[in-house]
C-alpha positions as CSV (number, residue, x, y, z in Angstrom):
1,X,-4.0,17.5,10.7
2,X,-4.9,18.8,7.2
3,X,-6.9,17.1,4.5
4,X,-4.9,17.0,1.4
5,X,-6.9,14.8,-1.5
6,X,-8.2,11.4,-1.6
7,X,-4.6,8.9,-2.8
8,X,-5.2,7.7,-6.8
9,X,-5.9,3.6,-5.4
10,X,-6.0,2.4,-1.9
11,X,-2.3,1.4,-0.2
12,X,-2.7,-1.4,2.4
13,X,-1.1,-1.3,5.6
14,X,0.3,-4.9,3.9
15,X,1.8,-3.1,1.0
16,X,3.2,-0.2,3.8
17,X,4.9,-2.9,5.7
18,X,6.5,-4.4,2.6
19,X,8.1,-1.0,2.1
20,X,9.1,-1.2,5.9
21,X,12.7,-0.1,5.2
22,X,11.7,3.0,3.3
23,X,9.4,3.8,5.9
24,X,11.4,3.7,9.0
25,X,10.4,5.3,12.2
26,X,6.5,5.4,10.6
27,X,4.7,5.2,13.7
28,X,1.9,3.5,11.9
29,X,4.4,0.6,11.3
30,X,5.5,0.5,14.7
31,X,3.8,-2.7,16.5
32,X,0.8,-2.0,18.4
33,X,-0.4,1.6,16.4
34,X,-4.0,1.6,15.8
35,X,-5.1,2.5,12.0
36,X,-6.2,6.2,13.0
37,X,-5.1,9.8,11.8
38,X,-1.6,10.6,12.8
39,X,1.1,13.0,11.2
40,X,2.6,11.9,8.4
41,X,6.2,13.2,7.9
42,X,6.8,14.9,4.4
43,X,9.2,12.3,3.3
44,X,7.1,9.2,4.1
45,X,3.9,11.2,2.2
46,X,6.4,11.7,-0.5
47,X,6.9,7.9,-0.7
48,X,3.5,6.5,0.0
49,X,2.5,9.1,-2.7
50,X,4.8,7.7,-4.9
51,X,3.0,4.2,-4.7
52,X,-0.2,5.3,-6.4
């Protein structure tokens, strides 16, 4: 786990599930994940990225 840079706004974990079918197999989606650090694959940075 690598600290990259602070995102432009905050992106609620409401807003993430919104975007649920963009972001499938996010673990942090998946029912029962705690809000904690976790990998983050390149293409769902990439996407959550692109919300800012």
């Amino acid at each position: 786990v690598k600290y990259r840079r602070k995102t432009k706004r905050q992106i609620s974990l409401e807003e993430l599930k919104t975007h649920a079918e963009r972001l499938e197999d996010f673990a942090l989606l998946r029912r029962g994940n705690r809000l904690s650090i976790m990998p983050v694959s390149k293409a769902h940075w990439d996407f959550i990225l692109s919300l800012e």
